[in-house]
C-alpha positions in Angstrom: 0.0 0.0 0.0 1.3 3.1 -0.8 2.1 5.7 1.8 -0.4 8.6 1.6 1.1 12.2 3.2 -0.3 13.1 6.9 -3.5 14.9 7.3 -3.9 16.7 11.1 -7.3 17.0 11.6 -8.0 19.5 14.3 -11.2 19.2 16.1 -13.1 21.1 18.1 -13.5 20.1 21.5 -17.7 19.9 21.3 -17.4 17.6 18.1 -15.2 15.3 19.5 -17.6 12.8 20.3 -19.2 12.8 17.0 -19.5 8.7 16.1 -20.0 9.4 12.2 -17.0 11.4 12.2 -14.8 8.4 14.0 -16.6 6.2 11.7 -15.3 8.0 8.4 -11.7 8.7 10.2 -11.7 4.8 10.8 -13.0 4.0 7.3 -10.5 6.2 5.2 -7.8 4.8 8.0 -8.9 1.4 6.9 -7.8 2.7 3.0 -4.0 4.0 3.9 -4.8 7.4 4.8 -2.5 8.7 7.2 -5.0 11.1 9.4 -3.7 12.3 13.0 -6.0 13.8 15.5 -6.3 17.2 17.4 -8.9 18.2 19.7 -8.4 21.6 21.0 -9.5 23.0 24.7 -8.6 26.4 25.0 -8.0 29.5 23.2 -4.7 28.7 21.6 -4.5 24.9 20.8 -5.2 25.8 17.3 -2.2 27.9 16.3 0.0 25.2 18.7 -1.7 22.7 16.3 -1.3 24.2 13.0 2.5 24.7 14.2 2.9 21.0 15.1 1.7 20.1 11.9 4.2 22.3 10.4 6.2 20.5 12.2 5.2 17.1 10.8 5.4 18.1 7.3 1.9 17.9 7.2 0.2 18.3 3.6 -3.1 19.4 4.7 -4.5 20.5 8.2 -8.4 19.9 8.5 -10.4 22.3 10.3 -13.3 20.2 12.2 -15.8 22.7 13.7 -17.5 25.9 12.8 -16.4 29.3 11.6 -14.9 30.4 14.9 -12.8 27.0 14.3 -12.4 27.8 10.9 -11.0 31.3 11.3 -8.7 30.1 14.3 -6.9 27.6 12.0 -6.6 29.5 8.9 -5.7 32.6 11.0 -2.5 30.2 12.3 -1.9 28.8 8.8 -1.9 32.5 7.5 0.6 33.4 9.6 2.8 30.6 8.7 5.8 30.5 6.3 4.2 29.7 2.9 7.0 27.8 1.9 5.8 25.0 4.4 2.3 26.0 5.2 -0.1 22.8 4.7 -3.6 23.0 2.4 -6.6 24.0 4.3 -9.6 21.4 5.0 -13.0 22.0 6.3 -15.5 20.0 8.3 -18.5 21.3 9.0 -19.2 20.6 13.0 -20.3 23.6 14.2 -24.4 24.9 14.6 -24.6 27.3 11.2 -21.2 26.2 9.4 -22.0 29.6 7.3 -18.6 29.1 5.4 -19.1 25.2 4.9 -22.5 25.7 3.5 -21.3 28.7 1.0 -18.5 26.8 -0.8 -20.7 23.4 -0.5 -19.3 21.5 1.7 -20.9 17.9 1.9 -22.7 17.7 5.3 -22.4 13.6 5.3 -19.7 13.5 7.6 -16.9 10.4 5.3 -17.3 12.7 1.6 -16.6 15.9 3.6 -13.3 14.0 4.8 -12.4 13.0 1.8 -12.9 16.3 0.1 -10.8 17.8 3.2 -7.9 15.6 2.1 -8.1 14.5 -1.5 -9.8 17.8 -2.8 -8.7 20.1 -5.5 -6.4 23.1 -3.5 -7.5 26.4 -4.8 -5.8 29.7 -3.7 -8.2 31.7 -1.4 -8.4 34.8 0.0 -8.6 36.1 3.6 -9.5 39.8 5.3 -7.6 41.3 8.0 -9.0 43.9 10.2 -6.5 46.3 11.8 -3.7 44.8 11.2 -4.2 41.7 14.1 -7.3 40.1 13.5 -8.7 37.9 10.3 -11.9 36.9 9.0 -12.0 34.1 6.1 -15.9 34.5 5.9 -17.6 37.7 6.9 -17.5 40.5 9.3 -20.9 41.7 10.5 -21.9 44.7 12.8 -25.0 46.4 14.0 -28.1 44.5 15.0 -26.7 41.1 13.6 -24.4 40.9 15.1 -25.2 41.3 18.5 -28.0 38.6 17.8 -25.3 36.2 16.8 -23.3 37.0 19.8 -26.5 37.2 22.2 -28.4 33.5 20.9 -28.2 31.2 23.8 -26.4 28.0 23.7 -29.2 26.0 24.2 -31.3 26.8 21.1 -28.6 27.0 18.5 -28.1 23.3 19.9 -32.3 22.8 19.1 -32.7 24.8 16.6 -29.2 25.3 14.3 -29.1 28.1 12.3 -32.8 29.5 12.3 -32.5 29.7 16.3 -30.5 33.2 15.2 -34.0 35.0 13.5 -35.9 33.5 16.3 -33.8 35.1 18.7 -33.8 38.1 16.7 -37.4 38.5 16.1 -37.4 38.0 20.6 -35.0 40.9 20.6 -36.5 43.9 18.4 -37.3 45.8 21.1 -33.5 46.6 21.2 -33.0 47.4 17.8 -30.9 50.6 17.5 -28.5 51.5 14.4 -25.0 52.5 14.7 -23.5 55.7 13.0 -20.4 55.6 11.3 -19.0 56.3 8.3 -17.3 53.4 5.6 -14.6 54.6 3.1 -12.6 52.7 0.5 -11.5 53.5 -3.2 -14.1 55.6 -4.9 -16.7 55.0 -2.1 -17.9 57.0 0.9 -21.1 55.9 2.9 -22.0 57.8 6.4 -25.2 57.7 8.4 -27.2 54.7 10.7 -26.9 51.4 9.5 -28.9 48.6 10.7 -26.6 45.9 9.7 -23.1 46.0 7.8 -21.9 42.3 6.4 -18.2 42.6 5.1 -18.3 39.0 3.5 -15.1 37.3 1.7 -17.9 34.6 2.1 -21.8 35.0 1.4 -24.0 34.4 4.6 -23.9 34.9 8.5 -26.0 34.5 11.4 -27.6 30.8 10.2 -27.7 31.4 6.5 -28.5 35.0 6.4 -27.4 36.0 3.2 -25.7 39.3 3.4 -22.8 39.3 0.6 -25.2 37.2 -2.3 -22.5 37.7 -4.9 -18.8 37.6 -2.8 -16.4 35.4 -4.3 -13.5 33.7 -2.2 -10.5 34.6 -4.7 -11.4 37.8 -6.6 -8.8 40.1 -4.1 -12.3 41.7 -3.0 -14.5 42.2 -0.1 -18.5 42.4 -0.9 -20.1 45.1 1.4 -23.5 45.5 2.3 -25.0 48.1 4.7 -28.4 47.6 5.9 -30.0 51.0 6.2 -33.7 50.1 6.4 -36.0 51.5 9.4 -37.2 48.1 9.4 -35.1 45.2 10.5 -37.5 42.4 9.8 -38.7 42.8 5.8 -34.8 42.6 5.5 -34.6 39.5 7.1 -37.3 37.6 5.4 -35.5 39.2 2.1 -32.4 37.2 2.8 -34.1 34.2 4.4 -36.1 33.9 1.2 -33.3 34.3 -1.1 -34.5 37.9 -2.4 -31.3 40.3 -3.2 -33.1 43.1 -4.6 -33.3 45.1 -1.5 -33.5 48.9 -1.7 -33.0 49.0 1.6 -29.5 48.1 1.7 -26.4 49.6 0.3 -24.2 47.5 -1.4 -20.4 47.7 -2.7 -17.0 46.0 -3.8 -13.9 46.6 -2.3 -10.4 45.6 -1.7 -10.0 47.5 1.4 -12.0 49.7 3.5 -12.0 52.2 6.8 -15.2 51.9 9.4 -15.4 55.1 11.8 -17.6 55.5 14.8 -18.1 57.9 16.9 -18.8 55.4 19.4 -17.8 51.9 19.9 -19.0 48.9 18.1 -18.7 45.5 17.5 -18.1 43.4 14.6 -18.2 39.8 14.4 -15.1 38.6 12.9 -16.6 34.9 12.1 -18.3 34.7 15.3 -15.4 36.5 17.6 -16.1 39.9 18.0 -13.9 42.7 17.7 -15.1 46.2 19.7 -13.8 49.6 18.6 -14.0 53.1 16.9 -12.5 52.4 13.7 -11.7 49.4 11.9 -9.1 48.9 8.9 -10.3 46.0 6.8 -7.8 44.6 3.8 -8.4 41.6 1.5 -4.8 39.1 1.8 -5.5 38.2 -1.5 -4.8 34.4 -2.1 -3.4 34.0 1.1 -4.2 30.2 1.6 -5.0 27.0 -0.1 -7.8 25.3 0.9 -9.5 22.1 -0.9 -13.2 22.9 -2.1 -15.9 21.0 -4.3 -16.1 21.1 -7.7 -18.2 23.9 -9.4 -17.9 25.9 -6.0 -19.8 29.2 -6.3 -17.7 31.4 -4.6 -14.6 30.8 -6.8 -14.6 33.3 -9.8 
């Protein structure tokens, strides 16, 4: 049999008792594939990870979790000398898997392996916000993002990704915008927004679909700015799949400045980041990460 090159899967500590996931890792085992295992516990284990598999020589490192998992691994792997850096994998394990389900990642838990470690490597971009902190999916601020950051435990274990509008349609007494201002090359937006999604990706929140048309390796950021007095026609717009929204402000960008005069929040793939002003730049084809054929977010 011939001797396949290591995979390190890293795994999120919540997903590590998943049977169908042992199951495939047993199966593709079974076929010669040389898979080690990582399950993190703390902030941290991720980047000592990635660096171990470094390390190893590994040729790819999976990500097994969702977007905060994601964006913790290829935040590592970003920082990491190309020369030696390993592919980027993804298994979705988390409650929306916002990322997974834009590029089409299987949800059956052995062909998402195999994709993770046989899959076609296409360079892919990533977003870095002030110099220190990375998104590989979408930034969101406003209203959103306080849902997503506010949606207890418990029902986004029940309910997945829906539990965020449910929780969001519970919440709008509290709905307030934020003033800022957003610049970038030939564009200038001020006033209250609602909502902004800064997507390298397409949807947040549970499959709210806030960047409809952002592609992973065009060296561009989609931005959309929510600017509707009414928060809920604009969610049934994206839950349905509706992009013509006159409510919402939309441009393309390769980087961008956010300014408030008061603090805010955005949700860098589900960690937020608080501030006044936020630099946002597209690392364009930063990583390689193995994706489905035919994925609709590569250009």
């Amino acid at each position: 049999m011939d001797n396949k090159p290591l995979t390190l899967l890293i795994l999120n500590g919540k997903g590590a008792g998943n049977e169908d996931l042992r199951d495939a890792i047993t199966a593709l085992r079974e076929q010669g594939f040389d898979i080690a295992v990582r399950v993190t516990f703390e902030k941290g284990d991720g980047d000592r990870y990635v660096k171990e598999a470094i390390a190893l020589r590994a040729e790819t490192v999976v990500a097994g979790g969702g977007d905060g998992t994601i964006n913790e691994i290829a935040t590592a792997l970003a920082a990491s000398d190309a020369e030696y850096r390993p592919v980027l994998g993804i298994l979705p394990l988390g409650t929306a898997n916002d990322f997974a389900t834009s590029v089409g990642i299987p949800e059956e838990m052995e062909h998402a392996l195999r994709l993770a470690i046989q899959g076609k490597a296409h360079a892919i971009d990533l977003a870095r916000v002030n110099q220190s902190h990375y998104f590989i999916n979408m930034a969101t601020g406003g209203f959103g993002t306080r849902i997503t950051t506010e949606t207890p435990e418990k029902l986004k274990s029940a309910l997945g990704g829906v539990s965020y509008f449910i929780h969001g349609l519970m919440r709008m007494d509290t709905l307030k915008p934020d003033t800022c201002e957003i610049s970038g090359p030939d564009f200038a937006w001020q006033g209250d927004a609602l909502v902004i999604g800064i997507g390298n990706g397409r949807q947040a929140g549970g499959g709210q679909r806030l960047c409809p048309s952002a592609l992973i390796n065009d060296g561009r950021l989609d931005v959309s700015i929510v600017t509707a007095q009414e928060l809920l026609p604009t969610l049934l717009h994206s839950l349905t799949g509706d992009d013509d929204n006159p409510g919402i402000v939309t441009t393309q960008l390769a980087s961008l400045t956010i300014r408030s005069p008061h603090e805010m929040t955005f949700n860098l793939d589900g960690e937020p980041l608080s501030g006044r002003e936020f630099v946002i730049e597209v690392m364009a084809g930063a990583l390689s990460c193995r994706l489905p054929p035919q994925c609709d977010l590569l250009s």
